[in-house]
C-alpha positions in Angstrom: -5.3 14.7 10.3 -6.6 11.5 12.3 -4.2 8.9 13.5 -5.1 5.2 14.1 -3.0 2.7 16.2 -0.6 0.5 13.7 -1.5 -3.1 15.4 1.5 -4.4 17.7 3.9 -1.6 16.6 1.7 1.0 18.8 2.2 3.5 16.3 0.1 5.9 15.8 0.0 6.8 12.1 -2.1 9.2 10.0 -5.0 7.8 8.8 -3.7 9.2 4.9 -0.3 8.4 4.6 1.9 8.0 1.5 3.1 5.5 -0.4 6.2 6.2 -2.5 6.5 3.8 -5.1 5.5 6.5 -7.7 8.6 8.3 -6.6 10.6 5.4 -7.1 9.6 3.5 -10.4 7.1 2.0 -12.4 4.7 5.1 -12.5 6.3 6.8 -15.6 9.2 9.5 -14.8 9.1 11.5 -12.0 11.5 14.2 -11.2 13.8 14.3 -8.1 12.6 17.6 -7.6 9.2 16.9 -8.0 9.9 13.7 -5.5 11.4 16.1 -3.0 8.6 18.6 -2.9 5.8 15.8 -2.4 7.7 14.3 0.3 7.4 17.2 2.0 3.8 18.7 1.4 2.9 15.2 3.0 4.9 16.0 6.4 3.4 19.8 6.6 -0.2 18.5 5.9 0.5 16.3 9.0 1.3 12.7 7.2 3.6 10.5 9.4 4.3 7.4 7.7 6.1 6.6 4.7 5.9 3.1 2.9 8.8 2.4 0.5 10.5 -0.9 -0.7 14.1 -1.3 -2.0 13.0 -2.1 -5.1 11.6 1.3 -5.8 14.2 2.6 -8.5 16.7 0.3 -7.4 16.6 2.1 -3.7 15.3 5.7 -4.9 12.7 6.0 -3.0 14.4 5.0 0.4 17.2 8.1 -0.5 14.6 10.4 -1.5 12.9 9.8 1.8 16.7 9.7 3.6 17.3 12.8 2.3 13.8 14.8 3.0 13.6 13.5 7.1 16.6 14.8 7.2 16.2 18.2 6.9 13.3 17.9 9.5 12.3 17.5 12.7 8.9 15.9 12.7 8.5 12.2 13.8 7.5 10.1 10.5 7.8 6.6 10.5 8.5 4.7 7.5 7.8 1.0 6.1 10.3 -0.5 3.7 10.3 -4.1 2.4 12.2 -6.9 1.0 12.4 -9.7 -0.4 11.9 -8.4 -4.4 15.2 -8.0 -4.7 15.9 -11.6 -5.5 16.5 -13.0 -8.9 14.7 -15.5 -8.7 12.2 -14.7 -6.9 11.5 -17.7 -5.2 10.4 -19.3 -1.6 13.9 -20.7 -0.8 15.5 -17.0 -1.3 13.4 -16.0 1.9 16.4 -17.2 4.4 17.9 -15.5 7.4 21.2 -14.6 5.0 19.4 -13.0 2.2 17.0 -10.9 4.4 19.6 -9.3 6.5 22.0 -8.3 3.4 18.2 -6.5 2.1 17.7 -4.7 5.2 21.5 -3.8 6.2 21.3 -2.3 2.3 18.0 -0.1 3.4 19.6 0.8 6.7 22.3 2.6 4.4 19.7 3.8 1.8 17.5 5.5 4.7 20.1 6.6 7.0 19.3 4.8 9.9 20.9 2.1 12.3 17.2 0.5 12.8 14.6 0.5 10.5 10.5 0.9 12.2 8.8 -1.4 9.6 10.4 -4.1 7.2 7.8 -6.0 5.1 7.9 -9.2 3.3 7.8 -7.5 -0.3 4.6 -9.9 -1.9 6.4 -13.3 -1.3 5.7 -16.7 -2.8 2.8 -18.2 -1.2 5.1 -20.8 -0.2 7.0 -18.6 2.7 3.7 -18.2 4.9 4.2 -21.9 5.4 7.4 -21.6 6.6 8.4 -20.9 10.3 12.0 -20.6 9.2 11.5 -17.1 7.5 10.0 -15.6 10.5 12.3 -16.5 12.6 15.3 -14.8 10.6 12.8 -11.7 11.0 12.5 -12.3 14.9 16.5 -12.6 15.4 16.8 -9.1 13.3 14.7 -7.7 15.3 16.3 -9.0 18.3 19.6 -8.0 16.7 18.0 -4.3 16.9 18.3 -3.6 12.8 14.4 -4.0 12.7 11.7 -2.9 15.5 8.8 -4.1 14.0 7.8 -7.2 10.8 5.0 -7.3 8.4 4.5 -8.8 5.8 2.5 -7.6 2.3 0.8 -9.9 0.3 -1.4 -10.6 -2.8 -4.0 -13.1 -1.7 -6.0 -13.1 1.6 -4.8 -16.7 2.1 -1.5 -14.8 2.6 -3.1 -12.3 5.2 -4.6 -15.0 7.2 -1.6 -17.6 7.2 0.5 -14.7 8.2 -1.4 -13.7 11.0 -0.3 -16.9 12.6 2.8 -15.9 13.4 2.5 -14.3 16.9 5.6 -11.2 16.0 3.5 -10.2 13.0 2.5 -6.6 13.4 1.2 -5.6 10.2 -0.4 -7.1 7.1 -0.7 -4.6 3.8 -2.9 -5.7 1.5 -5.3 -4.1 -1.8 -8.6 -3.1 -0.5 -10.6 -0.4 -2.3 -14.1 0.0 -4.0 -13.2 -2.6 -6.8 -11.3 -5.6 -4.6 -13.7 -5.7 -1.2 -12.8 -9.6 -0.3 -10.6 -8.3 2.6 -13.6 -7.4 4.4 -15.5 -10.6 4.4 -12.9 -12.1 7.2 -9.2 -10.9 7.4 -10.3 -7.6 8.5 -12.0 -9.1 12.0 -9.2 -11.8 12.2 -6.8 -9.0 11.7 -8.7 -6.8 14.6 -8.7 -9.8 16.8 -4.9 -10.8 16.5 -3.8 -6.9 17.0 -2.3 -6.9 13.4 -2.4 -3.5 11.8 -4.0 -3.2 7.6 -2.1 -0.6 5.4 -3.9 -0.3 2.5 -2.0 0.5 -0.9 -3.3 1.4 -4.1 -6.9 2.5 -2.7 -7.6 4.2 -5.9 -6.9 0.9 -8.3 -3.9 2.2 -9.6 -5.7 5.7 -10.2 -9.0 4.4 -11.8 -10.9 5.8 -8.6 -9.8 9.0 -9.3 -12.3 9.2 -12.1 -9.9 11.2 -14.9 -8.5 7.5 -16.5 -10.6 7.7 -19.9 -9.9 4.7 -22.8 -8.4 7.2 -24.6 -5.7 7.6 -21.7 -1.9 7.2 -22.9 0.4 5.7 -20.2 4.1 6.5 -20.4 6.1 2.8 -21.6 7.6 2.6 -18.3 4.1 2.8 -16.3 2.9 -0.3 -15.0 -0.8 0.6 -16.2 0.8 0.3 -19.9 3.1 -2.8 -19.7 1.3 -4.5 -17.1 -2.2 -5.5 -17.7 -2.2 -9.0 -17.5 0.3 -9.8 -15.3 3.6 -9.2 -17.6 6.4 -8.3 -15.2 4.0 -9.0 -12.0 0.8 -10.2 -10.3 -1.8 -8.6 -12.6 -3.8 -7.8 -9.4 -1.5 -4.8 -8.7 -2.8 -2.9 -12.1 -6.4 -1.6 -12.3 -7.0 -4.1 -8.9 -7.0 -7.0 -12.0 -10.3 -5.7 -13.6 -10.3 -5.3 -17.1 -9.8 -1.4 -18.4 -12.8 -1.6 -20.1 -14.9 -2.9 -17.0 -13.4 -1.3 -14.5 -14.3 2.4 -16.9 -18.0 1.5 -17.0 -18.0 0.9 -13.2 -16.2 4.3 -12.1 -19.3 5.5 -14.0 -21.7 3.8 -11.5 -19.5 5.3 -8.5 -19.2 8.8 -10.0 -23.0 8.8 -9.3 -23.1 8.6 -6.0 -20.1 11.2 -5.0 -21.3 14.0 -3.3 -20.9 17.9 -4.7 -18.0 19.3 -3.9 -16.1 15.9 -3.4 -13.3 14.7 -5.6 -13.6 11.1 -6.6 -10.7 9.9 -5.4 -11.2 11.5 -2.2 -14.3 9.8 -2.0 -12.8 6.7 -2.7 -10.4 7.2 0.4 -13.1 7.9 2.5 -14.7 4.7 1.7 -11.7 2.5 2.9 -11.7 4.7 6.1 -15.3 4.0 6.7 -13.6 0.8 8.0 -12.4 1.2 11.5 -10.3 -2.4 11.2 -8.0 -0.2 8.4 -4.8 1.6 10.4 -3.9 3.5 7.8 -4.6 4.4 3.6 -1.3 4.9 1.5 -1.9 6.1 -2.3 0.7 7.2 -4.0 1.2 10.8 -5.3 3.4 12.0 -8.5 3.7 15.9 -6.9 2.6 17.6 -4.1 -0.9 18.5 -5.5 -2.0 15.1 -5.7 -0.6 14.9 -1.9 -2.7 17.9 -1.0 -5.5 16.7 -2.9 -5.4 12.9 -1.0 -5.0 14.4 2.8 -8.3 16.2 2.0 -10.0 12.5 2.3 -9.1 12.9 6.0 -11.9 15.2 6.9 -15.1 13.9 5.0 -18.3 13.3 6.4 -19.2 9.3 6.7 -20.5 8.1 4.0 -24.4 6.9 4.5 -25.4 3.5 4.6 -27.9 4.2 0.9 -24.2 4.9 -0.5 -22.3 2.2 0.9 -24.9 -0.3 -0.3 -25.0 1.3 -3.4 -21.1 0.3 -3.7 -21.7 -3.0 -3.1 -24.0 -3.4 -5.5 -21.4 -2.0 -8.2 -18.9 -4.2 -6.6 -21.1 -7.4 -6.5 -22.1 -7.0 -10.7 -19.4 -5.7 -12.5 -16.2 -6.6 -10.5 -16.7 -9.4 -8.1 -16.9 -12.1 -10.9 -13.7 -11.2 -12.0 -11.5 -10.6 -9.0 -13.2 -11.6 -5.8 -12.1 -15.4 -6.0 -8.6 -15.0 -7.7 -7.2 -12.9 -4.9 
């Protein structure tokens, strides 16, 4: 496993991390057990960094991962967020009060007296343009329940506001094969201002992985099923906002150009690490064969410039109409 320096935190995280909001909710049901095993198959395949939220199952996620680091020894750093929690879910709940009940509750959930990483959880666009909320962040990490701030966000308006703030360490944002607008300018902007990029949902919410057909049945409490157009959330967070239908003929394009021997999805990975700006890559696994499966994108070869164009051109006529201005 490669590590890569995580902006102003100085971290130095695994290139493949995890991301556990399968393990939490919103992915169909996933046994504790099952949670438990991935969790770790991630730390012994050399994964040390976690992102969660406290909205993952109502806090599931953070125990699961509670529970798991402690019974070992290895250093893994893990990225919670906040801010989801409020109903409504609006600009003015982002206030000094509100944050520090969120983050005293993941202390408890995770076991710890300081968390490394506590995100902004997708925030109204409206709370980028307010000083106020990140200066609550600034006293709790002054206050010592916090050592770093991030923020993630849906549109790169977000990303590039955020980066304003001088504390900001890390940004985490949807970059992968079918939503390539974060490359055109946040990504040097980013480099420049010493803000690290998590990635999350790389494989557009498992369509990179190549096995989705239109015949795929999603369980009634996965996101891919309830979630198409934006129902419960921002309908860029399923299938990257690309119609199913699109977004099937266009894995067909890329399943052309992966190389023998390759998994899709691996492939896919590698492609977002071809970008040196990119800290760290955090798909999501549902058991520890998937975990094994992602670690693998790790140790690819690059892939060459005839394939990387290629991609673009996918990118620029079937997906870029629909996506590239909305987020």
């Amino acid at each position: 496993m490669k590590h890569r320096k995580l902006g102003k935190t100085g971290f130095e995280v695994s290139e493949v991390s995890l991301g556990t909001w399968q393990i939490g909710a919103s992915w169909g049901s996933i046994s504790e057990k099952d949670a438990i095993a991935l969790l770790h198959a991630a730390i012994d395949n050399g994964i040390n960094f976690f992102d969660t939220a406290d909205v993952y199952g109502d806090g599931r996620s953070e125990r699961l991962i509670a529970q798991v680091l402690g019974e070992r020894s290895e250093k893994v750093y893990v990225a919670t967020k906040a801010g989801r929690r409020l109903q409504p879910h609006t600009a003015d709940g982002y206030n000094e009060k509100n944050l520090t009940a969120f983050i005293e509750r993941s202390l408890t959930n995770l076991g710890r007296e300081t968390l490394d990483l506590v995100q902004l959880h997708c925030p109204p666009t409206d709370v980028y343009y307010r000083p106020e909320v990140f200066d609550a962040l600034e006293g709790l990490k002054k206050a010592g329940k916090i050592l770093h701030y991030g923020v993630s966000v849906e549109k790169i308006e977000e990303a590039i506001k955020a980066t304003e703030f001088p504390g900001l360490a890390t940004v985490q944002i949807i970059f992968n094969i079918f939503r390539q607008r974060p490359k055109e300018l946040f990504f040097h902007l980013a480099q420049k201002r010493d803000v690290g990029i998590l990635v999350r949902l790389p494989l557009a919410s498992g369509l990179l992985g190549g096995k989705i057909t239109k015949q795929t049945q999603f369980a009634a409490d996965d996101h891919r099923a309830y979630n198409r157009r934006g129902e419960q959330f921002d309908r860029g967070e399923t299938f990257s906002g690309v119609d199913l239908d699109v977004a099937l003929e266009a894995v067909e394009r890329v399943r052309g150009l992966v190389p023998p021997n390759v998994s899709m999805a691996n492939f896919a990975l590698g492609w977002i690490l071809q970008f040196s700006e990119v800290s760290c890559v955090i798909p999501g696994a549902r058991n520890r064969e998937q975990v094994l499966e992602n670690v693998k994108a790790a140790a690819l070869p690059a892939i060459d410039a005839r394939q990387m164009q290629e991609l673009a051109k996918i990118y620029e006529d079937q997906i870029k109409p629909l996506v590239h201005q909305r987020w």
